[in-house]
C-alpha positions as CSV (number, residue, x, y, z in Angstrom):
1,X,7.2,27.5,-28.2
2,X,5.7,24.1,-27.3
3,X,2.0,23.6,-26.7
4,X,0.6,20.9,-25.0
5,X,-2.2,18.6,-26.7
6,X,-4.4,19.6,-24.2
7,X,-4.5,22.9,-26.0
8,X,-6.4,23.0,-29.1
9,X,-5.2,24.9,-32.3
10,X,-6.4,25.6,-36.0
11,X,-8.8,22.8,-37.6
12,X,-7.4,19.6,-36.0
13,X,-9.1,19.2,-32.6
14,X,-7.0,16.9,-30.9
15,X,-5.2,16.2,-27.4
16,X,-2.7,14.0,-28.7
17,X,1.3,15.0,-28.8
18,X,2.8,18.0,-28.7
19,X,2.7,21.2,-31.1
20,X,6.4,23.1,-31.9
21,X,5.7,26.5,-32.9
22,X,8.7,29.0,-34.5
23,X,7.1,32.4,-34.2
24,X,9.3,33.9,-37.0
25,X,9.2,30.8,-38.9
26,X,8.7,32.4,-42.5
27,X,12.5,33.9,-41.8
28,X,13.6,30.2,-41.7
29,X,14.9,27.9,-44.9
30,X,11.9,25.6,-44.8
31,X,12.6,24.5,-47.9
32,X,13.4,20.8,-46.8
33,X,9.3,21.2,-45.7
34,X,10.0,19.9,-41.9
35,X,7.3,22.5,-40.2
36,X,4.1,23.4,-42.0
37,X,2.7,26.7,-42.7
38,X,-0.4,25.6,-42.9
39,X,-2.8,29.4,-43.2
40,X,-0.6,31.2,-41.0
41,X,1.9,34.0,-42.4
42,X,4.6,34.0,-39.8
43,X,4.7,31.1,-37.2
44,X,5.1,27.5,-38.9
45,X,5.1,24.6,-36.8
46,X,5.2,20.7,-36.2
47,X,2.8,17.9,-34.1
48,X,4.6,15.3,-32.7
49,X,2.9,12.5,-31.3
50,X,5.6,10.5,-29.6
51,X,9.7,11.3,-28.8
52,X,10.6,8.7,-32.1
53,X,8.8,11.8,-34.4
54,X,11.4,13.9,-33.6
55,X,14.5,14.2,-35.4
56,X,16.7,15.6,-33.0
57,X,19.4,17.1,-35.7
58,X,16.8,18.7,-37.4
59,X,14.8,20.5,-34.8
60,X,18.3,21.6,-33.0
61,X,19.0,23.1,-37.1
62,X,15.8,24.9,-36.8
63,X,16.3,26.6,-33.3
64,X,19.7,27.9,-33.8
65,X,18.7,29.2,-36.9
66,X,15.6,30.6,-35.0
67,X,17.8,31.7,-32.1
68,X,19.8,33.3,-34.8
69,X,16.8,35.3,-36.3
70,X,15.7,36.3,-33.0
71,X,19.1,37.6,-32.0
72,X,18.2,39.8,-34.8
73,X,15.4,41.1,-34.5
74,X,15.5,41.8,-30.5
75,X,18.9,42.7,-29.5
């Protein structure tokens, strides 16, 4: 999911960027640390602030392994 900045979420009030949330994140290999946890125990997620935060190989890693997990767990 992608939330707007104009939503606010957790500690950080802010209305800057974007927040990428992956629902059944702790499923994921996070182990190169690219989302954070932060207190949460399922969804992890990232804030980008502009389009050059994103690295596009990454991210597209992370949702087919997501899309992967999903296909798993609602077929």
């Amino acid at each position: 999911m992608f939330v707007p900045g104009s939503v606010l979420w957790g500690e950080k009030k802010s209305y800057d960027g974007v927040r990428l949330g992956l629902t059944h994140g702790y499923l994921l290999d996070n182990s190169m640390e690219y989302f954070e946890e932060g207190n949460r125990k399922y969804v992890i997620h990232r804030d980008f602030l502009s389009p050059q935060d994103i690295d596009h190989d990454i991210v597209k890693a992370y949702l087919q392994q997501a899309a992967e997990i999903d296909g798993q767990h609602n077929p």
